[in-house]
N, C-alpha and C positions, 0 to 999 in steps of 0.2 A: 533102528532102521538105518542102512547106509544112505549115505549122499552127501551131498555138501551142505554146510551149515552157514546160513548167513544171516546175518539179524536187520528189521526193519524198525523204521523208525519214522513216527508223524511227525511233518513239517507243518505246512502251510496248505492244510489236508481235511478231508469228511473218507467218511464210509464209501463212497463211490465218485470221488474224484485226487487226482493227486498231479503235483507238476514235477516235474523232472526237470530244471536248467529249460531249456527253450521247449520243451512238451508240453502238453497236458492228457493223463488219462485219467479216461473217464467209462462208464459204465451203461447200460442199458440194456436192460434185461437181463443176457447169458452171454453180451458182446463186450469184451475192451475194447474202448475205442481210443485211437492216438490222434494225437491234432499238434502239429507245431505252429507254436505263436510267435508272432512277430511284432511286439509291442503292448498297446493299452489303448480298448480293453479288447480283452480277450476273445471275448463272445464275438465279437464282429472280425476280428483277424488270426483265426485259426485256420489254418489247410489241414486235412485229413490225408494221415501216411499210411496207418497201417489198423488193422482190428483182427483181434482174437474171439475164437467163441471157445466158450465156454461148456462141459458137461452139463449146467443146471443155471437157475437163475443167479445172480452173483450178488452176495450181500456184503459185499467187502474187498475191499484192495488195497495192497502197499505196495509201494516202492522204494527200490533203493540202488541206486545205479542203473547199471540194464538190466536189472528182476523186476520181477513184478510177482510178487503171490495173488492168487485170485481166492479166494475163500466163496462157497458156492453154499446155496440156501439147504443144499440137502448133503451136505457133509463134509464136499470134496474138498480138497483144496490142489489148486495148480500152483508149478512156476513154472511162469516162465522167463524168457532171457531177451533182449531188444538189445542189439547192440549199439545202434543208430542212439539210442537216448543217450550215449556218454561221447557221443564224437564232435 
């Protein structure tokens, strides 16, 4: 298949959350959701930037720079591209 080829790779990561440098996406249902954080902890200082939906429920995400693959419960898999996460 053509396209571009780029490998991913778990950090500091699960099945449906991952942090990016000052991000965090995270997952719910068939949504990526983005939240930039701004210190510790986390859950209480995040703002929400941006969110993707999804073809299908999503059981799975990487990241790796501005990609993101989305891996979907019925087959699919996405990528997509956030530029904002590398600025």
């Amino acid at each position: 298949m053509k396209g571009e080829k780029f490998t991913f790779t778990k950090g500091m990561s699960n099945a449906d959350t991952q942090t990016v440098g000052k991000y965090i996406i995270t997952v719910k249902g068939d949504l990526v959701l983005v939240y930039k954080i701004d210190g510790a902890p986390m859950e209480t200082n995040k703002t929400p930037v941006a969110f993707f939906r999804a073809t299908g429920s999503i059981s799975t995400i990487e990241c790796a720079g501005d990609k993101i693959a989305v891996g979907c419960r019925n087959g699919e898999v996405l990528h997509l591209r956030a530029a904002f996460l590398v600025t």
